[in-house]
N, C-alpha and C positions, 0 to 999 in steps of 0.2 A: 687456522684461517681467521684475518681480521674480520673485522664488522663491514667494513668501508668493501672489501673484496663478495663477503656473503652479500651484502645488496647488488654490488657488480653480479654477481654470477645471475640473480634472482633476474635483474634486467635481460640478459643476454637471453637465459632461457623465453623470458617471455615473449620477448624478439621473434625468437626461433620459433617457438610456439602457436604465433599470433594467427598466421593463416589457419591453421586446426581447430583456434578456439574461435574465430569468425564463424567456421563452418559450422564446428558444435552450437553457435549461437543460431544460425540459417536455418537449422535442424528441429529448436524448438518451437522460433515463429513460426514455423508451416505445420504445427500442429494445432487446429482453434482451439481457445479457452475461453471462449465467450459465457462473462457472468453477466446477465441470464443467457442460457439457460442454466450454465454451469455446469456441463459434463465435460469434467477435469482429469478425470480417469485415465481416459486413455493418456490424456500428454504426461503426466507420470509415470506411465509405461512406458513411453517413448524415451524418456529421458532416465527413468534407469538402466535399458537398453544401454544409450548410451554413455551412459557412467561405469557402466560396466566394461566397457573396451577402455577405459585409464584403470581398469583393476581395483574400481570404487562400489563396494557393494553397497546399494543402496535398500535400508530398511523400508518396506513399505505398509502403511496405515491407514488402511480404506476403513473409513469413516461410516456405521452399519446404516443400509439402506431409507430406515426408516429415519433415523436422524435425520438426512440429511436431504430425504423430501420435505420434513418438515418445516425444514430450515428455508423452502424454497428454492435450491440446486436439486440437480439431476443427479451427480457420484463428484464424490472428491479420495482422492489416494494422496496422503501425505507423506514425503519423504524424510528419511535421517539416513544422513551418511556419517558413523560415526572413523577417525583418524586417533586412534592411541596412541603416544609415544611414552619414549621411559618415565617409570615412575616408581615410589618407594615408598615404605612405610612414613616414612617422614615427609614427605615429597606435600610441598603447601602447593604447586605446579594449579595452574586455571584451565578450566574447559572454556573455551570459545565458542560459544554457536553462531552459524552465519546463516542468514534467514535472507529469502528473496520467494516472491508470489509469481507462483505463475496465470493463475485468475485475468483476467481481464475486462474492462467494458466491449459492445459489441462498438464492431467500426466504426457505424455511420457512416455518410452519405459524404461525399466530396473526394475521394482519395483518386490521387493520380499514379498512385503504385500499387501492385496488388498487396495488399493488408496481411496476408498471409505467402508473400515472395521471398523474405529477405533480399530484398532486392537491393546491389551497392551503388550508389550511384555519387561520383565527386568524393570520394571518400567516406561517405555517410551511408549507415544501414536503415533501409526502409520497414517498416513492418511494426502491426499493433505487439505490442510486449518490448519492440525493439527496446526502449527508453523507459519503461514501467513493467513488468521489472524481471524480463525472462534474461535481458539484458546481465545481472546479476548471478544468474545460476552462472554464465559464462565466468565472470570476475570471480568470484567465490571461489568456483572449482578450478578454473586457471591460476589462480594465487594458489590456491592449499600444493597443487602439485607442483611449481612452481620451489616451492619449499621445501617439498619433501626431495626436489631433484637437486638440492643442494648437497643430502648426505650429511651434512652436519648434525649433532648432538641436539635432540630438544626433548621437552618435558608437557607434561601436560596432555591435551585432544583439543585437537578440532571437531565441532559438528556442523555438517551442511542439511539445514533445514530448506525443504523447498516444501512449498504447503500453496493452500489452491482454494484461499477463506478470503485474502483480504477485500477485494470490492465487494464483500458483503458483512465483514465485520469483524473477520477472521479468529472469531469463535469456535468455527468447523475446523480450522487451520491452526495456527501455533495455541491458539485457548485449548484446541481439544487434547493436544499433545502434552498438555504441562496439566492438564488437568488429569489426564489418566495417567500421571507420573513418569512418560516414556523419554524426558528429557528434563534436567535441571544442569545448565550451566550454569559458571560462574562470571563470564561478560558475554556481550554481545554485537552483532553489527546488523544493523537491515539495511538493505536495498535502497539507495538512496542515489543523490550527485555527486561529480568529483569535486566541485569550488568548494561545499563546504561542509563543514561534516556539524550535523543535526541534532541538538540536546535536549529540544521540546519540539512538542508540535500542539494545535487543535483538538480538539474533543469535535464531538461530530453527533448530532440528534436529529433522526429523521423521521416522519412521521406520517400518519397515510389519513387525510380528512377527508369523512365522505358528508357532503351535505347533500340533508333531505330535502323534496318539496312536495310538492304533488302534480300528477301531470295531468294537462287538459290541451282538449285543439285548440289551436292559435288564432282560432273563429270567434272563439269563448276564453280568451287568456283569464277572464276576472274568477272564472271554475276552477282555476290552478292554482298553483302556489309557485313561482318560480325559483326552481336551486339554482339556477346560473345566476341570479339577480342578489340571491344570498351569498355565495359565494362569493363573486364580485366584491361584495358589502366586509367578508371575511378578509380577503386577500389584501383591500384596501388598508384595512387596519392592520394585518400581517409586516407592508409595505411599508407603514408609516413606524411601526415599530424597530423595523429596519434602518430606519432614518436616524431615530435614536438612539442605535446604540454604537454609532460613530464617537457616541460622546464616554465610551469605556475604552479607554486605552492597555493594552499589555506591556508591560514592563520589560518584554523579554526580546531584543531584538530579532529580528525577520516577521514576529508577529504584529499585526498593529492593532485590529480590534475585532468586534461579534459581527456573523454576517448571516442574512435570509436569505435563501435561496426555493422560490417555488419551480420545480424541473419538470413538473408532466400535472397538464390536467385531460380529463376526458369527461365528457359527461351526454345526456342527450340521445333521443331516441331518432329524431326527424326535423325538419327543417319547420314541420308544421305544426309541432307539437311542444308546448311547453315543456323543457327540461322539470323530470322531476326528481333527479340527480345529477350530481356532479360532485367526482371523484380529484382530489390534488394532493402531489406527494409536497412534502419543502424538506429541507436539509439546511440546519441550525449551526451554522460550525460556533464551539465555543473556543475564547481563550484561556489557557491557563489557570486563569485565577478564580475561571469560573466557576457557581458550585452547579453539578450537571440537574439536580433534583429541582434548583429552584428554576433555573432555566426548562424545565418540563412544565413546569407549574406556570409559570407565566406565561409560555406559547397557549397550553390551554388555557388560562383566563382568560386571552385575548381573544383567543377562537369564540369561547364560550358566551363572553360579552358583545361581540359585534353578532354572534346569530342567533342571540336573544333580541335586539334591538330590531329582527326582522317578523315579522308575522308571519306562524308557519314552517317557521326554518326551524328545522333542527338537525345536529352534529355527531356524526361518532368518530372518537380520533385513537387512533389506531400507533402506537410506536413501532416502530420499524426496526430502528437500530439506536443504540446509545456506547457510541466510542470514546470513552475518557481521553482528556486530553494526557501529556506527557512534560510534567517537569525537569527540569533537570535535575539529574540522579548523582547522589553521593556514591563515588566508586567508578564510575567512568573516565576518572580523568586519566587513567594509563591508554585508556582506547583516543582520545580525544587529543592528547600529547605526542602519540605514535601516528597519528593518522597524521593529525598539522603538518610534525617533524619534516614524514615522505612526500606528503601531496605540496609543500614548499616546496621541496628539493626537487620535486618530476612535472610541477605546474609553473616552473619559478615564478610563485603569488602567493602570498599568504591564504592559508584556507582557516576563515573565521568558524567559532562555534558559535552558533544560534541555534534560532526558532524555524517551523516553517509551516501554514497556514493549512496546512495539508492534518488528515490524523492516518495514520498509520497500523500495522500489528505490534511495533516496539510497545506500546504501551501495555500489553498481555506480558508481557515478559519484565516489562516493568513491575507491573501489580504483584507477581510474584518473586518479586525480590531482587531482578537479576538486572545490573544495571547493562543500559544499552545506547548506540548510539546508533545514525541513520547517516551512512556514508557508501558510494558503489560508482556506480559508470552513466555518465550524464551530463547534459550542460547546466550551465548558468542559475535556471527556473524552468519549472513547470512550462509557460509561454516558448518557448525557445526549445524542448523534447516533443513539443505537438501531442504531449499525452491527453490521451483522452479528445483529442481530434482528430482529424485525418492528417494522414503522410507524418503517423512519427516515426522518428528517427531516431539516430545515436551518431554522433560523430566517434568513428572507428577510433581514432587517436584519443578521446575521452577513455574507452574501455581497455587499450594498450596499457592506460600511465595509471586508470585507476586499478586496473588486477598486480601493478608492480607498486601502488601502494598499499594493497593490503596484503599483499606477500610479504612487503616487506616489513610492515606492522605486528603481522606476525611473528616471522623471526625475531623481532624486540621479544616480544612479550613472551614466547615458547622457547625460545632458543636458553 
């Protein structure tokens, strides 16, 4: 059988395919994974369930109880589906893993479809994971089988990683897997869009500041110490650091530079009562080049210097998460060659390698040796999948052309 013929057939099947793998996708949205609270459990139940009607046994890895309260989740069950093909003593043949999160943020407020429907509407699938990244288990497991329905001669394994850490740091998830040695490939793919397939991304520092003050009635404010007024004084200077770091460019196209983010504050007992706390997270995304320890160091001097300058105020800053950023990895370039190659030939557009402002689980798989890239079922940008807003989607026709490019990626590299 040609080459030119084994992609034909990999098409056709997934043609034929494509209504079952929709479903299998309908299947996983309707199950919540909302991080927080992050009881993940069950939808890795649901979806070995259904990995097991294509005759995919999937290994499962619940994460012990106490862990994984500590962590701030409820349960996580991590999956490996592992795919053998021929091999030899001599056989130099590559393991692949394919990794996609089924985790989530919770919905929020706005949605004009139900968040958990799969609902199709105009050719696009509605529902939280649609596009972030339950989206992927579909693509992954539709291309592996996809390939194996070819019958053709291949070498090597696939592995399908579905793990249920990354909107928290995914520590619990592919960290906890490669740390208890229950997987080491030799490349990799994560969950990603089909335009363009991803060689770095963002580092990511997030942090929990609570400032003190002391409370009094708002009869007697001069008896108190106000933390919102601290705070305020904090966040300003937070903001203005922000400003500056427009002027740190990355090198690496799709990224451009460092950015603040403060996402949640609360603080405050009464309307009539001077705050004598107040609580705010921020999220630090870094670039590239950044080193993630100094950039720790200088969010707290900054913290530290503006609630000194307040009487009364004082700070305790709490790290949340610290996700390395992601360079690009010597050794990737067969995944990054195979992908362009298909996703030209089935998007006719060229699919550029870059960066993307986003951090990821690739980078855990990075640290440990295994080079990887961030390529799956999705449009354009972030903006345009409504991740992480309301009414995201996937255009059905993005998940059709991206599961026949990594099938057919595949067959390169296995066959």
């Amino acid at each position: 059988m040609t080459t030119t013929s084994d992609y034909d057939q990999i098409d056709r099947w997934v043609d034929a395919h494509f209504d079952e793998e929709v479903q299998f996708l309908q299947q996983l949205i309707r199950v919540p994974t909302d991080t927080p609270p992050g009881n993940n459990a069950p939808h890795a139940e649901r979806t070995a369930e259904l990995l097991k009607d294509f005759g995919f046994e999937a290994e499962k890895y619940p994460v012990p109880e106490a862990e994984v309260k500590a962590y701030g989740m409820t349960s996580i069950t991590n999956l490996i589906v592992r795919r053998q093909y021929a091999t030899s003593a001599t056989d130099k043949s590559k393991t692949i893993a394919l990794n996609a999160h089924g985790d989530v943020v919770p919905p929020g407020e706005g949605w004009t479809k139900d968040p958990y429907g799969g609902e199709i509407v105009d050719g696009k699938i509605y529902g939280r994971a649609s596009a972030v990244s339950k989206c992927d288990f579909a693509t992954f497991t539709f291309a592996v089988r996809a390939l194996e329905a070819l019958g053709s001669p291949l070498k090597g394994a696939v592995e399908l990683h579905f793990t249920y850490d990354e909107e928290f740091g995914g520590e619990m998830g592919p960290g906890w897997l490669l740390r208890h040695g229950l997987t080491k490939p030799d490349l990799m793919i994560a969950a990603g869009f089909s335009y363009e397939v991803v060689t770095a991304h963002n580092g990511c520092l997030q942090m929990e500041v609570t400032v003190h003050g002391k409370m009094a009635h708002a009869a007697i404010p001069h008896t108190g110490v106000d933390a919102l007024q601290g705070a305020v004084h904090i966040l300003n200077a937070l903001y203005a650091q922000n400003t500056l770091y427009r002027q740190v460019t990355s090198n690496i196209e799709g990224i451009e530079h460092p950015y603040l983010n403060v996402g949640r504050i609360e603080g405050g007992t009464n309307t009539n009562v001077v705050p004598g706390k107040v609580v705010f997270k921020l999220d630090r995304r870094m670039v590239p080049e950044e080193n993630p320890a100094e950039v720790e160091a200088s969010i707290r001097q900054v913290i530290a210097d503006a609630a000194a300058a307040c009487q009364g105020i004082s700070v305790d800053i709490k790290r949340l998460l610290l996700a390395k950023s992601m360079k690009p990895m010597a050794g990737n370039q067969p995944l990054v060659a195979a992908i362009q190659k298909h996703g030209q030939a089935l998007f006719d557009q060229k699919i550029p390698a870059m960066g993307t402002p986003l951090y990821t689980d690739v980078r855990l798989y990075a640290e440990a040796g295994i080079p990887g890239v961030i390529y799956g079922a999705g449009p354009r940008s972030v903006l345009e999948s409504h991740a992480k807003r309301a009414d995201e989607r996937l255009e059905l026709e993005d998940l059709r052309r991206a599961t026949k490019v990594i099938a057919r990626s595949l067959r390169d590299l296995l066959a």
